[in-house]
Biotite code that builds the C-alpha atoms (Angstrom):
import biotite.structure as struc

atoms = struc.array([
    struc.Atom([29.907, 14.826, -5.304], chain_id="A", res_id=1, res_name="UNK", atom_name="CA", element="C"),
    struc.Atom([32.711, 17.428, -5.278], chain_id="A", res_id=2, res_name="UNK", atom_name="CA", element="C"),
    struc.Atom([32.966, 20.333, -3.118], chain_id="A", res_id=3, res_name="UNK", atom_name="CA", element="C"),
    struc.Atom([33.300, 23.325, -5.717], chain_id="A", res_id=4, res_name="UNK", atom_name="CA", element="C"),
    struc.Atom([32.919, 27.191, -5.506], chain_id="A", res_id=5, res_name="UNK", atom_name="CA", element="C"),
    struc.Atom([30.258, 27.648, -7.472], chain_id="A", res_id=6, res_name="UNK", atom_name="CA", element="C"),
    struc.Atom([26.366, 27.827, -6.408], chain_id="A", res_id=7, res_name="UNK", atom_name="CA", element="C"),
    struc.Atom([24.638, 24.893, -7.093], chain_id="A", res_id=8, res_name="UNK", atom_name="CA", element="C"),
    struc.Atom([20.917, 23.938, -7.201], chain_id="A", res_id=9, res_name="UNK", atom_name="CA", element="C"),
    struc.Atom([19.407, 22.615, -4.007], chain_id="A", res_id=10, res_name="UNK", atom_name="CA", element="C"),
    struc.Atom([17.169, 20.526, -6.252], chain_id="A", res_id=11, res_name="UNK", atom_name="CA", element="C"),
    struc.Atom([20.114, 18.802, -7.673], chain_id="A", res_id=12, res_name="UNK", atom_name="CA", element="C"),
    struc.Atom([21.937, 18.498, -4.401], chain_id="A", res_id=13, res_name="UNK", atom_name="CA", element="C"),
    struc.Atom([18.987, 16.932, -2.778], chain_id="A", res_id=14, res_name="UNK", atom_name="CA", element="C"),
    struc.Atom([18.174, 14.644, -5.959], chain_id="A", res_id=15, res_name="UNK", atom_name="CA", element="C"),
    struc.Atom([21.826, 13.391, -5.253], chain_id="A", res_id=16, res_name="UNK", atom_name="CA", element="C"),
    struc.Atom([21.142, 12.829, -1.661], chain_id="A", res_id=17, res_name="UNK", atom_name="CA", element="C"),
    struc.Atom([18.051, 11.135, -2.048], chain_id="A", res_id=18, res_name="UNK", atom_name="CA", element="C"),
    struc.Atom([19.215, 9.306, -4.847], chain_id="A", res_id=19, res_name="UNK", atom_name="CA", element="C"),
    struc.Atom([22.524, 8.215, -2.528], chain_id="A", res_id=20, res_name="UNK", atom_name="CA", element="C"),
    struc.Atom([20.124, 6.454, 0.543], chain_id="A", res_id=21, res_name="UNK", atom_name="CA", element="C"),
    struc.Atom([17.818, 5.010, -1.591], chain_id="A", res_id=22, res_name="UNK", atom_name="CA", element="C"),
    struc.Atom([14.975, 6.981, -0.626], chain_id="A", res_id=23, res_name="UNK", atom_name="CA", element="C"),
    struc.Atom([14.077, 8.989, -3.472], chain_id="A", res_id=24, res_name="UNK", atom_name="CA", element="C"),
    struc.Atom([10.464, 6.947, -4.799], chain_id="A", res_id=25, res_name="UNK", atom_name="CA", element="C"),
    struc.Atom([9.599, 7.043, -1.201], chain_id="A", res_id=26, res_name="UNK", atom_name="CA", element="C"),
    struc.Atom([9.712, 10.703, -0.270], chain_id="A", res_id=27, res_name="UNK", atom_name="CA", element="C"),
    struc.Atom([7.751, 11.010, -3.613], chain_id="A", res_id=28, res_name="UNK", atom_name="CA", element="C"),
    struc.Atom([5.386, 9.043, -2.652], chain_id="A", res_id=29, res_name="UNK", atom_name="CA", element="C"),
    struc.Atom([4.993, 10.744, 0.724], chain_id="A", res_id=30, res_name="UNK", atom_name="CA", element="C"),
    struc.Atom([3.682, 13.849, -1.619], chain_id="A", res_id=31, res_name="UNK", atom_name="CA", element="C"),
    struc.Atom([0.157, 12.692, -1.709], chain_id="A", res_id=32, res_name="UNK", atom_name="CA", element="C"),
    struc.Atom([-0.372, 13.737, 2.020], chain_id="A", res_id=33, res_name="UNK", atom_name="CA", element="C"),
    struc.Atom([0.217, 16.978, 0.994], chain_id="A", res_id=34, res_name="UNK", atom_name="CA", element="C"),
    struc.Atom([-2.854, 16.990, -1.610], chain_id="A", res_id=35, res_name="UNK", atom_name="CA", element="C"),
    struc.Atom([-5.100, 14.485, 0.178], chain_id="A", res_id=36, res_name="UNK", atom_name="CA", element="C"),
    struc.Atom([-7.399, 16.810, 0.068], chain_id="A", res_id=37, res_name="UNK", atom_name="CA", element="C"),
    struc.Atom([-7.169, 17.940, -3.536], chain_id="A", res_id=38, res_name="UNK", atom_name="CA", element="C"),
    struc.Atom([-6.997, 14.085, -5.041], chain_id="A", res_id=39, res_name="UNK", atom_name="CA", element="C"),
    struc.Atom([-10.048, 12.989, -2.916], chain_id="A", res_id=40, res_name="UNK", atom_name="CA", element="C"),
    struc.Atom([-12.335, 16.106, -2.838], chain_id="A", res_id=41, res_name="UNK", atom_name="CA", element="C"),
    struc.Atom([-13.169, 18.329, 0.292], chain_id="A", res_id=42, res_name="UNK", atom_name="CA", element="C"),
    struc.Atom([-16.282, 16.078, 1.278], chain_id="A", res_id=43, res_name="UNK", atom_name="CA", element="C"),
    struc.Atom([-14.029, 12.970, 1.508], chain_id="A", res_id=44, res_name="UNK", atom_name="CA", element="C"),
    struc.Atom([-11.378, 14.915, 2.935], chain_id="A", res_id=45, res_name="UNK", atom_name="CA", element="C"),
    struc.Atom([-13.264, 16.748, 5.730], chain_id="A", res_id=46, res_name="UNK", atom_name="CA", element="C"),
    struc.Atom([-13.405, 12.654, 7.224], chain_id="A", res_id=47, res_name="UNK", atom_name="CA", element="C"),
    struc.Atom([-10.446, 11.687, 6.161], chain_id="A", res_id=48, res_name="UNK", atom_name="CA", element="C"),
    struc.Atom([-6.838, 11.927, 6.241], chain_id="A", res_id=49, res_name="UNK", atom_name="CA", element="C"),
    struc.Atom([-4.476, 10.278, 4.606], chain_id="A", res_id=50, res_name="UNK", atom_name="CA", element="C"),
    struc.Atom([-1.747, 9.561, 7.303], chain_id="A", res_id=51, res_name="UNK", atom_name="CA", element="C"),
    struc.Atom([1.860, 7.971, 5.911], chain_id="A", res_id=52, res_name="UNK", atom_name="CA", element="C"),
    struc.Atom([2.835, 6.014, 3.515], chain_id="A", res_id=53, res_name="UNK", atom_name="CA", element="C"),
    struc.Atom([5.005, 2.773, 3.616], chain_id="A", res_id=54, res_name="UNK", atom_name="CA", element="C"),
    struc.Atom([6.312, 1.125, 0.717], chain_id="A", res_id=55, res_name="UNK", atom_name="CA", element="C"),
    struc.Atom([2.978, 0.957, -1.916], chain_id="A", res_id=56, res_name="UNK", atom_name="CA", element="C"),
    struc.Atom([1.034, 1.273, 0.724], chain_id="A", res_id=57, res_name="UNK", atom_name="CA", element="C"),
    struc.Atom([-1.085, 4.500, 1.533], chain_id="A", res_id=58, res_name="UNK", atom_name="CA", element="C"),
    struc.Atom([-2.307, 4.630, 5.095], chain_id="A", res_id=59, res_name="UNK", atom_name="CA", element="C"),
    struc.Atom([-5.877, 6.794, 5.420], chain_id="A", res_id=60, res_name="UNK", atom_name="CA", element="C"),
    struc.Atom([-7.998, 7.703, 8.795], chain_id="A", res_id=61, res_name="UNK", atom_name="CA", element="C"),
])
């Protein structure tokens, strides 16, 4: 990445980032915390929580 004067995107300077460590898949994958609630309903959600995720794995409570 270059250092230029023009604006740039801070969805394409993070993609870069992300991309750079590796960590990209897993910070998507970290998104389903976010809408625990909305992928498992509010019934399942009001005794649950869905708590990290590591690798494939999705940890719920």
């Amino acid at each position: 990445m270059t250092r230029d004067s023009r604006p740039v995107r801070i969805g394409a300077v993070l993609s870069s980032v992300l991309d750079e460590h590796g960590v990209r898949d897993q910070v998507q994958r970290m998104g389903v915390l976010e809408v625990w609630p909305e992928i498992v309903g509010e019934k399942l959600a009001e005794v649950t929580r869905a708590k990290g995720v590591d690798d494939t794995t999705l940890f719920v409570r």
